[in-house]
N, C-alpha and C positions, 0 to 999 in steps of 0.2 A: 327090667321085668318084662318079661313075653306074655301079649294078650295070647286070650285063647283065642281059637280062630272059629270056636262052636258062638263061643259067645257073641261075636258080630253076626255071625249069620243069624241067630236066635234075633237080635238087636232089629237088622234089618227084617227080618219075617215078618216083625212086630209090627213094623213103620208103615209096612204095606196093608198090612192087614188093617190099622187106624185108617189109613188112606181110605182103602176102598170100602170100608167101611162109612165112611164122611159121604162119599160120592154118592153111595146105594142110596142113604135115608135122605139127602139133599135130593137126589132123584124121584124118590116116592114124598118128601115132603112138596117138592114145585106140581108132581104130579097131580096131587091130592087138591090140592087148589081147582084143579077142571072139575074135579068131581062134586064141587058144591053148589048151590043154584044158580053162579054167575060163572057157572063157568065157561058155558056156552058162550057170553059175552066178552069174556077174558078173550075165551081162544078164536072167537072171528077178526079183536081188537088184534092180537098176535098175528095171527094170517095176513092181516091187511097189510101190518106195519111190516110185517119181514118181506111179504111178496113186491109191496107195492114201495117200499121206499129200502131194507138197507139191503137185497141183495141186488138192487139196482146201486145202490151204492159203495158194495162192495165190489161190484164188477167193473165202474166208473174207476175207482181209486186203482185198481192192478193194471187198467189198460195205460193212466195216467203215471204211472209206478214205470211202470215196462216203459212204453213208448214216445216219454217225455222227461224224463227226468232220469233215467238210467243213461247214462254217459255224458249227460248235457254238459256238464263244464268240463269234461277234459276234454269234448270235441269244439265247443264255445273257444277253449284255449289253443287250440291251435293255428287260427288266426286271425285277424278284426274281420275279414272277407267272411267265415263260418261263423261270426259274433252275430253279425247282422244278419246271414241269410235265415240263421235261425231261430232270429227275434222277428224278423219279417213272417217266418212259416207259424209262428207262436202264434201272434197277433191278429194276422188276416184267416187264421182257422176259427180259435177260440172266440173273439169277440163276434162275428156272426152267427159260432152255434147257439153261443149264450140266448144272446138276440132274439134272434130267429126260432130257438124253440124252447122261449118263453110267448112269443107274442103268435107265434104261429095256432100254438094251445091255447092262449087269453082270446084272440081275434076270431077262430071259427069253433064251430060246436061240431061233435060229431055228426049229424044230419047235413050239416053244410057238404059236407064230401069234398075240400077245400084244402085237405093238410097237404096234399100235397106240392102243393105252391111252396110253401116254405121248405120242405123236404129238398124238392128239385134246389129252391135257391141256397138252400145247407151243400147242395154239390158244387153248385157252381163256383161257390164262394172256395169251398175246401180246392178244387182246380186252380183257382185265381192265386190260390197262397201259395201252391208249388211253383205257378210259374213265376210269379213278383221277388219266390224265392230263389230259383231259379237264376235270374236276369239281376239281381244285384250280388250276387256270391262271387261270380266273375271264374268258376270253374267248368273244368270237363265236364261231361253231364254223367257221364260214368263215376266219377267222383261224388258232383254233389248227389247222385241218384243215393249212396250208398251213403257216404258220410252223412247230410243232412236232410235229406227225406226220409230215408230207414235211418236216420238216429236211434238206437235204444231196441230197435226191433230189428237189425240185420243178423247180427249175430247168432239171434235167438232161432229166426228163419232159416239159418243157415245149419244150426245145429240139426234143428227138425229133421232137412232135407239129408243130410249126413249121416244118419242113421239110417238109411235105406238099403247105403253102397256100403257095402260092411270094405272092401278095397280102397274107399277112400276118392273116389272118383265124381266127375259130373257128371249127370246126363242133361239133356233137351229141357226137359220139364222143370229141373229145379228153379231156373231163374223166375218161369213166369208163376210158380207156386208162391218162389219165398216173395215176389214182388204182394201175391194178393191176401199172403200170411201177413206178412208186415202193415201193407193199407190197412188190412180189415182193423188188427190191433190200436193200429196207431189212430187212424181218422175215422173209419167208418162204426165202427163200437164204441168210443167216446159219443159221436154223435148220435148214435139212436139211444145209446144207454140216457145223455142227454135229453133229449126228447122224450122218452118214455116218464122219468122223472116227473120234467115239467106237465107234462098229460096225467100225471098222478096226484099232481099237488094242485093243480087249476080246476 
């Protein structure tokens, strides 16, 4: 037996129309909540907590997504030399931004004019971990620059860049872009998105 074919489109019309019909009243039911004597209080509680902690958080987890964990163990697997250099770049990043911008935020107050002590030492440190990475990988520096400094963020940088030359070609400019696309991703936006965090929660 052949359905009819009016009958699933009727079927589906329906489904949709339930739908968005759910959405609209859940829309004006959430919205009706501001509109009662706490709502004011509800929606600066809201403001605070989305401005000040998860789109800091949601921005932390995609640079962390991207730039750490997107390729990690099939580049880890290609040899104990790439195991280590990018357990060494792990380690000597991470555990000083942790560090450093929790106690940078606990130790000075805004009036001190002080943060940027810790700031400066978050580069230093982030430096320290390319080259210690660097000097035990035991590769070209064209290799490791690309394999395990841009881990997780080459490709993406490269794609960027790629889209300009519609022929498929390099120019001058792309390497030192995709070099400051991939840092920013990978080191430099963990650690202020870090830092910002801990300055929200202290």
């Amino acid at each position: 037996m052949v359905e009819n074919p009016k009958k699933g489109n009727v079927n589906h019309k329906n489904k949709r129309i339930l739908v968005t019909t759910f959405v609209v009243l859940m829309g004006i039911g959430l919205s009706a909540i501001f509109t009662t004597n706490v709502g004011w209080i509800l929606f600066d509680l809201i403001d605070h907590y989305i401005s000040s902690y998860i789109i800091i958080a949601v921005g932390f987890m995609q640079c962390v997504a991207v730039g750490w964990l997107f390729e990690y163990e099939s580049t880890a697997l290609v040899s104990p030399n790439h195991t280590k250099s990018l357990k060494y770049l792990g380690y000597l990043y991470w555990i000083p931004i942790m560090m450093l911008s929790f106690y940078t935020n606990a130790a000075f107050s805004e009036e001190d004019n002080l943060k940027y002590i810790g700031i400066l030492l978050m580069v230093c440190f982030t430096v320290l971990s390319w080259i210690v990475s660097f000097m035990v990988s035991s590769m070209p520096f064209n290799s490791w620059f690309h394999e395990i400094l841009l881990c997780g963020v080459d490709k993406l940088s490269m794609s960027v860049t790629s889209l300009s030359n519609g022929d498929g070609s390099r120019s001058w400019w792309m390497i030192p872009f995709e070099f400051y696309f991939g840092v920013s991703i990978k080191f430099f936006n963990p650690a202020a998105l870090t830092f910002m965090f801990f300055q929200s929660l202290i």
